[in-house]
N, C-alpha and C positions, 0 to 999 in steps of 0.2 A: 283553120278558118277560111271560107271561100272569100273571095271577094265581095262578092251580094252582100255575104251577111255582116261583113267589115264596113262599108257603104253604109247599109242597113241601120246598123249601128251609129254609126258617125252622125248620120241625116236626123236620128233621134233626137242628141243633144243641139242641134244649130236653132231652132227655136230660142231656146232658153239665151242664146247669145243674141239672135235678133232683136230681142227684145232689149236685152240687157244694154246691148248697145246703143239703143235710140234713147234709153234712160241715162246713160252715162253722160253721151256726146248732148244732148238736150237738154235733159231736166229739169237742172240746174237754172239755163236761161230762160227755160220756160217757166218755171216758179217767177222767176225775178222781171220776166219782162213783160209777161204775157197775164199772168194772173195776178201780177201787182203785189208778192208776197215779199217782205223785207227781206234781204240777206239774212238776217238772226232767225227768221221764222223759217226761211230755206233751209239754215243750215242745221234744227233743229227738225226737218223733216227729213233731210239725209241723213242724219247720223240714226234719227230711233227709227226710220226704214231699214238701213241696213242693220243696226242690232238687232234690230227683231226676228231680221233673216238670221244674222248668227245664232242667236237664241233659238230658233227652231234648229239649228243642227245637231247639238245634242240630242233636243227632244226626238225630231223624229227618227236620230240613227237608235235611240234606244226602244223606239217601237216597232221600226224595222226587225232590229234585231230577233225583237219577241215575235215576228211575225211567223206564220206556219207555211208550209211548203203547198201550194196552188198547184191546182195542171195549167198555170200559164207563169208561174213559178213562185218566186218569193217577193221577188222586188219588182216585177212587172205591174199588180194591183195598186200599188203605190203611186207610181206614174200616170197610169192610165185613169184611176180616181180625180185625183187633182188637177189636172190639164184642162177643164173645163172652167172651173172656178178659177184659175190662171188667167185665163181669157177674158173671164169677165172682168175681174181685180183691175187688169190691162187697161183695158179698154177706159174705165172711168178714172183711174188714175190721168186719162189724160182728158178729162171732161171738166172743161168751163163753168161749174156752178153759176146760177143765177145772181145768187145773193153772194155777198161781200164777207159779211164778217167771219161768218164760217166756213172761209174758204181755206186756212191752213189744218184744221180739223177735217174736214173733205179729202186735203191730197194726203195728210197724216194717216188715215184709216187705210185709204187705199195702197198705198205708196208701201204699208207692213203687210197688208195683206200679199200682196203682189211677191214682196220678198220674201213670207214664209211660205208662201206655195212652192214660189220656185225653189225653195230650199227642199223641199218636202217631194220635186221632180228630182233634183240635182243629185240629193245626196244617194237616193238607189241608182241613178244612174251612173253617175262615177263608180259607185262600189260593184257595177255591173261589169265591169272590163274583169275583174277577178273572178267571174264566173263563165269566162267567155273561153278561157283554157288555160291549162296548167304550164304555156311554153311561155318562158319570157320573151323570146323575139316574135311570138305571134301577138300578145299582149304587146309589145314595144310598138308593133304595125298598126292595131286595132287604134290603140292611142294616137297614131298620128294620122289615120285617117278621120279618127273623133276632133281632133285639133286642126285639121285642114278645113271641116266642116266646119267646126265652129268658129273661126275665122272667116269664112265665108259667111256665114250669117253673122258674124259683127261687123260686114263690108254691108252685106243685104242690110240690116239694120241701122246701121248709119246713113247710107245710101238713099234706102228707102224714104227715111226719116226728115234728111237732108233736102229733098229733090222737092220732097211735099211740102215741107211746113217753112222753106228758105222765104218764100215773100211773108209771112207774118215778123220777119227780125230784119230784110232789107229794107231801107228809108232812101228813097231817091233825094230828099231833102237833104238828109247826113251827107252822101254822098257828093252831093254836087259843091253846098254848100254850107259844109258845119259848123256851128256856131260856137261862140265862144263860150267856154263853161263858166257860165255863170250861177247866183244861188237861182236865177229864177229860169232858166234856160231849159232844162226839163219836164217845164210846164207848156213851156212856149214852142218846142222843139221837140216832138215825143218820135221815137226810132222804131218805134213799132205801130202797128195800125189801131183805132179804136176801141176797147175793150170791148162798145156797146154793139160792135159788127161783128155779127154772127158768124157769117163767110171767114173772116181772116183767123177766126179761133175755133169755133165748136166744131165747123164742115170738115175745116182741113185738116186738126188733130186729131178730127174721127175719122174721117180716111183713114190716115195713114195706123190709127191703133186698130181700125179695123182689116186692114189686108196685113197688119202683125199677125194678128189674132187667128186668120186663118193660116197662117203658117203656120203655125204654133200647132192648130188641128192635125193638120198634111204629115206634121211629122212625128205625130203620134202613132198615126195609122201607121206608117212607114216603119218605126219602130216595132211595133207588135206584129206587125205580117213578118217580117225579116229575120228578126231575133228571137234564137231559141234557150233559153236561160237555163243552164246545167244548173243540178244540186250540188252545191258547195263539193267540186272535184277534189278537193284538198285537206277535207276531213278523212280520219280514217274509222270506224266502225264504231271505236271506241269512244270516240273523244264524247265532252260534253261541251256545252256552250255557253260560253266565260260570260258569267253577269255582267251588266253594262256597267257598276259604279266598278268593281273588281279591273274591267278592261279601260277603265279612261282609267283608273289611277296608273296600270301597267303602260297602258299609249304616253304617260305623261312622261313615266321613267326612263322609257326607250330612245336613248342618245340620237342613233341616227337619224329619228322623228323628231327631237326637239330641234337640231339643228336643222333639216331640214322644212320644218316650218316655221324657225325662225327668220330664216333668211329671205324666204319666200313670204311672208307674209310683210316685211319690209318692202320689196321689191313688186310686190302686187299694189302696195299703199302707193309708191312712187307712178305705177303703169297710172290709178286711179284717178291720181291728182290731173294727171297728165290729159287722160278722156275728159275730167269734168270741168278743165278751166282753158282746156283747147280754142273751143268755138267763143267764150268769152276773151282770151288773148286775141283773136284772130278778129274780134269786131271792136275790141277798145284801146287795145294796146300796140296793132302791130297796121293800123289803116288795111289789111286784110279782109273786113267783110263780105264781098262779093266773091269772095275766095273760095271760105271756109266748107264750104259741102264739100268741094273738090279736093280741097286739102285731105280733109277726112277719108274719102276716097282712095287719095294717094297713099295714105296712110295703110288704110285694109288692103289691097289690091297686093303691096308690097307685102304684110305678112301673111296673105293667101297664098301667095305663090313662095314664099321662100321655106313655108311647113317642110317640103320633103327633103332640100337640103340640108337643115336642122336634122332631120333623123337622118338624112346619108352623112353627116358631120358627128352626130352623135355614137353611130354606130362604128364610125372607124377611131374616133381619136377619143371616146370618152362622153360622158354625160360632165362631170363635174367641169373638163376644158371646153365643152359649150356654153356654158353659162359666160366665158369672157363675153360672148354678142351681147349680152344683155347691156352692157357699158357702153357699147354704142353711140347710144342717144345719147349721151352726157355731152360729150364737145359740141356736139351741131345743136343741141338745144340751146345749150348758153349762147351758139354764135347768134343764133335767132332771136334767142334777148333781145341780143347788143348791137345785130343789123337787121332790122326786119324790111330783110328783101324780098318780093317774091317771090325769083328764080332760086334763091336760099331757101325762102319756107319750101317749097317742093322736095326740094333734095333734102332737106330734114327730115318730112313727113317720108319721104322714102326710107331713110336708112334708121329711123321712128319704128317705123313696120317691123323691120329684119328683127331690132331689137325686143320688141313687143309679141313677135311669132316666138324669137327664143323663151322667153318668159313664161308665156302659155302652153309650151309643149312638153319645156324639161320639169315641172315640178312633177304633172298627170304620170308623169313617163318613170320620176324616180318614185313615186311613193308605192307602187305595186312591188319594187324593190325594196321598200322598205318594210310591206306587210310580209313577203319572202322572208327575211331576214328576224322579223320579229316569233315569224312560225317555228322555223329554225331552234329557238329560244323557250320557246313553247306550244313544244310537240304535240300534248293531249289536249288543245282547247281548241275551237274553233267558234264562226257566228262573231271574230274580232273586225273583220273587214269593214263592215259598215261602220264601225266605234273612229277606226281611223281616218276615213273619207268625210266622216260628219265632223271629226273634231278640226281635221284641217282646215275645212271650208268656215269655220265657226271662228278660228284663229282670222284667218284672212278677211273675211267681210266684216271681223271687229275691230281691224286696225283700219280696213279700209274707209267703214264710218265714221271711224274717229280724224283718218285724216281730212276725208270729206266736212266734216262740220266744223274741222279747225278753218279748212279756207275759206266756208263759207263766211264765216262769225268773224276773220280778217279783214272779206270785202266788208262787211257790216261797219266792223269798227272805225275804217280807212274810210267810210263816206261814201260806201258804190248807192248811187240811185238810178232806179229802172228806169230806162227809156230815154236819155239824158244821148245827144249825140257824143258828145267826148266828155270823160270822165275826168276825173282830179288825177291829178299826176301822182299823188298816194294809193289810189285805185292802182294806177297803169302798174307802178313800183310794186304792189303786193301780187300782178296776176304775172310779173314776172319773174317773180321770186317764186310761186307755187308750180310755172311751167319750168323754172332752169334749176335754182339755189335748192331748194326742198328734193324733186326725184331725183338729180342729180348722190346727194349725202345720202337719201334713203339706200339709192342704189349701189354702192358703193359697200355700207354698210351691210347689207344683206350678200354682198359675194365676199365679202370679209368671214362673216359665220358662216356661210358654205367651204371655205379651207378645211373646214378643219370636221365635216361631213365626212365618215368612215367607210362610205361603201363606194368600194372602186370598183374595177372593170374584174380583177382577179377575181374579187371576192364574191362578187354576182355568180359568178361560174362555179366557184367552190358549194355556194348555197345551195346552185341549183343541184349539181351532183347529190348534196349531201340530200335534197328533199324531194330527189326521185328514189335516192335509196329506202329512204323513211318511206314513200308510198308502196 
């Protein structure tokens, strides 16, 4: 693989993270504070957005599957169709309706739309790294320059996101002089700007979804000029193509894949919690508000640049001994509980990043080892690749909306009200228990069930022997 077309590659997927991002680090406050939707009704918009997404990744890995072979290939169509409708989904997701009452049906439609498309991008392009060549260490490269990118556009994304819409959540009022929380204080003291001003909602969060939206384009194009998608190099003449009910019962039985999405989709819930209650920590609980873009910042910048040491870490001492970074965050979040400094928040959100790079590069990186391993297993079938990238991503984005609407439906239950400059100290207590107590156990858990993950560094090498002989 050249360079170009490793690039090439990479720049494809960072849309889908630009985006993903500013929905992550956002969303959430943006439901609550800016469109006036309770916590219950947020947190019933995050969890059946993301199910929906998971729910498309079965569907569309088993239409994929049945897909026929293109001159621009098999999974390229897929992408290049959808990416439009992505855009638009986008962009109204983050549009102000007029009228009131049907405004959680509004972000509810869009908000599943948005996330079955991008499932419907994600899952051929993840299963595209298996098509890109038969060497593990050119696939190991390919993946970390796909994960450098898309950390990059989850820095552009938050960034972006951050820079634009920061005065519609800063209150000079809050600020100078916040008032005491009381029952009517909220009414009296709102932290964000007018609903009825156009300016501080519709312009600025159409900006900013509109110059997503042409990224989103930029790197489509990018994608299809660059990338040339081989016919499944890894079938051999004979083989047939394992049905899709036939191939998820087998992905379900296959050890090394149960564990490794088990672990990983714990430790992806934790990364989640962390994105979506960041920017609300950082304006209720930690007197941080004028911060928090930067922070966010600090956050991406740090696992943009620490990507390639992750893969020169990986590459000498192990995949499974990388995963210790992921634990990282665990001490320095809880200290940021328990002292919220701001010289502290920075160096958190730095050593946050390393953590959060690791996370995002070792799972992409082991499961091409685990489709390896599974071929191995079953030599005449092929057309499984796409079964195991859509069922993985179907596992993670359903634990991740479920963690998502447990915290939302927490703030709800504990009394959070939009626009209120300081909150109830049941508030403050729950958004510090979902940044430290909660990723913290999730974390921890999930590199527990990675021990006992079977594919080690021998065994990669033995497969690979064994399944250049088989070719």
């Amino acid at each position: 693989l050249s360079i170009c077309g490793k690039l090439c590659y990479a720049i494809g997927g960072a849309p889908n993270q630009v985006a993903g991002s500013a929905a992550a680090f956002f969303l959430q406050i943006y439901l609550l504070d800016i469109a006036h939707i309770t916590p219950f009704h947020a947190s019933l918009v995050l969890f059946i957005g993301k199910a929906s997404g998971a729910v498309t990744d079965p569907v569309a890995g088993f239409f994929i599957s049945k897909s026929r072979w293109t001159k621009i290939g098999r999974l390229m169509p897929w992408m290049l169709a959808c990416t439009p409708f992505t855009v638009v989904s986008y962009f109204f997701m983050w549009y102000l309706p007029p009228f009131v009452s049907g405004r959680v049906a509004w972000y509810l439609t869009f908000y599943c739309l948005f996330q079955a498309l991008t499932t419907l991008f994600q899952v051929p392009y993840s299963a595209l790294t298996m098509f890109l060549s038969t060497d593990q260490k050119e696939r190991d490269s390919a993946t970390a320059y796909r994960m450098t990118m898309e950390v990059l556009g989850t820095l552009i994304g938050a960034a972006l996101q951050g820079q634009i819409v920061a005065s519609a959540h800063i209150s000079h009022h809050c600020t100078v002089n916040p008032p005491v929380n009381t029952t009517d204080s909220w009414h009296d003291a709102p932290s964000f700007p007018d609903p009825s001003d156009p300016l501080s909602h519709q312009v600025i969060y159409m900006i900013a979804a509109g110059v997503i939206g042409g990224v989103y384009l930029l790197g489509i194009v990018i994608l299809f000029l660059g990338v040339k998608e081989k016919d499944d190099p890894y079938a051999l003449n004979s083989d047939r193509a394992i049905p899709f009910c036939k191939g998820l019962g087998l992905t379900m039985k296959h050890g090394p894949y149960v564990k490794l999405t088990a672990s990983f989709l714990l430790i992806s819930t934790a990364v989640q919690l962390e994105q979506s209650n960041f920017v609300l920590f950082c304006t209720h609980a930690a007197n941080l508000r004028n911060h928090f873009q930067y922070l966010v910042v600090t956050i991406l910048v740090s696992a943009a640049v620490s990507i390639p040491f992750w893969q020169k870490f990986l590459q000498r001492f192990g995949k499974k001994c990388a995963a210790c970074g992921i634990s990282w965050m665990i001490p320095f979040a809880v200290m940021l509980v328990t002292i919220p400094n701001l010289i502290l928040a920075y160096f958190v959100a730095f050593v946050s990043g390393l953590s959060i790079a690791a996370s995002l590069l070792l799972p992409w990186s082991m499961l091409p080892d685990v489709v390896d391993n599974f071929r191995l297993q079953n030599p005449h079938g092929k057309g499984h690749e796409t079964i195991f990238y859509s069922s993985y991503v179907f596992f993670t984005k359903m634990s991740a909306g479920i963690g998502l609407g447990i915290s939302a439906a927490g703030l709800e239950f504990t009394g959070y009200k939009p626009g209120i400059c300081r909150q109830s100290d049941d508030v403050i207590l729950t958004l510090k228990i979902l940044i430290g107590a909660v990723p913290a156990i999730l974390i921890l858990l999930g590199l527990f069930i990675l021990l006992f993950y079977p594919i080690t560094e021998e065994s990669r090498k033995e497969t690979k022997l064994a399944l250049e002989v088989l070719r």
